[in-house]
Structures are given as C-alpha cells and as structure tokens.
N, C-alpha and C positions, 0 to 999 in steps of 0.2 A: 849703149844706153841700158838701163837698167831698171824697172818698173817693181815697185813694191804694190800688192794691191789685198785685199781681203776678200777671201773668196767667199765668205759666210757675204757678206753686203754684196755682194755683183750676184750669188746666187738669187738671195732676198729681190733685187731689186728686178733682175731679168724675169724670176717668178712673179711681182708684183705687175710688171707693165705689159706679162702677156696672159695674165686671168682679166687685163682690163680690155686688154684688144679683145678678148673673145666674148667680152660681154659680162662675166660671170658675176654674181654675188658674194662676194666672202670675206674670209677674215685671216690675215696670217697669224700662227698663233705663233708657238716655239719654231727654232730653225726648221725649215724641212716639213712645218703642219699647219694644213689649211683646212678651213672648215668652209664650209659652203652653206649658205640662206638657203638657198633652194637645190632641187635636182638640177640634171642634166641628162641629154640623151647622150645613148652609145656613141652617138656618130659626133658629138661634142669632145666625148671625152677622149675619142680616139685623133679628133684633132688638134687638141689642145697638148698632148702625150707626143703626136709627132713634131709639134713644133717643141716644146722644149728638148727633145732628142735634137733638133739642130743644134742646143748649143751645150750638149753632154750632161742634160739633166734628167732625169728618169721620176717616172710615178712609179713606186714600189709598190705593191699588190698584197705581201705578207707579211702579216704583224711580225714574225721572224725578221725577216729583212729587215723592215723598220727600225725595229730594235735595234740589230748591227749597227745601221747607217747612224742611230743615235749613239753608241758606243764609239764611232769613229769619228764624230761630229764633237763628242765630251774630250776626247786624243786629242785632235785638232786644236779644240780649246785651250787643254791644259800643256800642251807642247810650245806652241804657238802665243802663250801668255803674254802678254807686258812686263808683268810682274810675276817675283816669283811664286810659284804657291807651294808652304812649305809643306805639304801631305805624300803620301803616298800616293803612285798611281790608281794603284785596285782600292785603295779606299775613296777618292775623287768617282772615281768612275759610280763604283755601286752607291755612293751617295748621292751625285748627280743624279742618275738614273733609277733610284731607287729599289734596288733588288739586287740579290747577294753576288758577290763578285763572284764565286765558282759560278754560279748559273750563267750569268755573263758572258764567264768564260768558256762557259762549254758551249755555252749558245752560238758567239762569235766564231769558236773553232769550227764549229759544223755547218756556219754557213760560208764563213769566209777563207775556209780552209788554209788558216794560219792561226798563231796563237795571238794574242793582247799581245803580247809584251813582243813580237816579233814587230806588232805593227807603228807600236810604240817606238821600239827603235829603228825603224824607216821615216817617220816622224820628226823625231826628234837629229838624224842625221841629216834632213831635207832642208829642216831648221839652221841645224849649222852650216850645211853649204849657204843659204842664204844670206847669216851672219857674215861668214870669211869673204864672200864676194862682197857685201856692202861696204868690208874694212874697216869699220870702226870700232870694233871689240879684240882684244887679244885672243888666242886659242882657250888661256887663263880663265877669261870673263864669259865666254862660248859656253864653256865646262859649267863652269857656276849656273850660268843663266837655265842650261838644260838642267841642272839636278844629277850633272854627274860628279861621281866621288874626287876624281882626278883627271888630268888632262891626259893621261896614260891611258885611263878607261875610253873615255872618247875615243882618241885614236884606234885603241883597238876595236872599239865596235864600226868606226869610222871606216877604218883599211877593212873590217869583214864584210863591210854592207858595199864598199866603192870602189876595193882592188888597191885603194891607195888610201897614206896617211894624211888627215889634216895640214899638213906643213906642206906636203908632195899640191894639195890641189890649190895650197895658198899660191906657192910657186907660177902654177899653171893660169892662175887666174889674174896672176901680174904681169906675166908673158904674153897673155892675148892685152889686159890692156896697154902695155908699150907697143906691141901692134899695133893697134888701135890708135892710139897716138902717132905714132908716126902717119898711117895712112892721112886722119886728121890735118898732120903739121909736118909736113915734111920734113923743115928747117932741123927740127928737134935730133933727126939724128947725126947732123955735122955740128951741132952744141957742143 
C-alpha cells in the first residue's frame, strides 16, 4: 500500500489540535507561525514543546533557525508543486521570503551546514522517487515536472544522491510489487 499525504496540512493540523488540548489562545498565521492572545508559563511551554516533540515537530528558539525552516518550507513548496512554476529556484525563494538570495544562502549554509541547491536536489530526488513508485508519469514527464533540463540530468543527479539510476529503482519497485502480488494472489504465479 502506498499513502500519499501532505505534510504542511498534518503538521498544521497536529499543531492546531494540540494548542487546543492545552488550552491556549491563538492564531495560526503562515506555515510553522503562531501568535498567541495571551502569555504562558515556563512550565506550559515546556509542556506543550514536549508533546509536539512526540510527533517530530520542534519550537525553534532563533530567528536564525526560523529563517531556515522557512527557506526549507518555500523548497518544499516549490519542489513538491502541482504545477509547474516557471522561475528560478533563488529567485522563488528570496521573493517568497523576501531578502536577497546570497543572504539566504549564506544564512542557510551556516545553519544547516549544506548548501540551497544541495538541498534542493534531495528535494526534488524525494520527489521523484515518489513519482516513479506512483507510476503514473514517464521518467520524460518526472524531468519536466521537476525543472530539469533532460532526463540524463536527473539520472545523474538521481544515481549521485541514490547509488542508482532512475530506471535501476523503477525496476526494483516493480519487483517488490510482483512480490507483493503474489503474496496477495497466489494463483498469479501459475498464470
């Protein structure tokens, strides 16, 4: 089985239904930024911090970080699109976030000790493994979809990020599902 889900909306909504269990006043604004009507004590906020840690969500503490998390959260975005958007990366990001893409980038490098465009293409490879196991897109339309040049390009940033090429992990992911079928349908394999 296979589950497509959105992780901006299960974040939003795990963050939405556990500022209500703990009582709190507020408002979600942009992904990832909540405002709050009123205080809270330490001892609040250190319990409201551990419970989203149960389900790998974090209060970040420095506008640095922040930042990041929104540079990773605009990736996310523009990787992960519906549609295509015809811009450039570093121009999306620093108009999104409104501040010059070198700052960005130097900002991102020093906190996340990688560069944009590394993280971009883990991104946008996560992306395609997604696509090739749903099987509805050729390698051809994968390519397009991400904003790469050729289906040569992908593969090769594909095989440097995964040990293997595009075609190698189509292979493998049709192999486990005839697995899978059979366990399923026994009969299938004396067809």
């Amino acid at each position: 089985m296979y589950v497509k889900f959105d992780f901006n909306a299960l974040c939003k909504k795990v963050l939405d239904e556990k500022l209500k269990e703990h009582g709190l006043k507020y408002r979600l604004l942009n992904f990832g930024e909540v405002e709050f009507y009123e205080p809270f004590t330490q001892e609040q906020h250190n319990l409201f911090k551990k419970n989203l840690e149960d389900y790998g969500i974090e209060i970040i503490e420095s506008q640095k970080t922040a930042l990041v998390q929104k540079i990773k959260d605009a990736i996310v975005e523009l990787v992960f699109s519906e549609e295509i958007i015809p811009v450039k990366a570093s121009i999306y990001i620093s108009e999104k976030l409104n501040h010059s893409y070198g700052y960005l980038s130097n900002l991102f490098s020093e906190v996340a000790y990688t560069s944009i465009e590394n993280f971009i293409i883990l991104q946008k490879i996560e992306h395609a493994k997604a696509l090739i196991i749903r099987n509805k897109q050729s390698l051809t339309e994968i390519a397009h979809k991400l904003n790469y040049s050729s289906v040569a390009h992908l593969s090769t940033q594909f095989k440097n990020t995964t040990g293997i090429t595009p075609s190698q992990f189509q292979k493998i992911i049709g192999k486990r599902r005839r697995a899978q079928s059979m366990v399923i349908n026994p009969k299938m394999q004396y067809e």
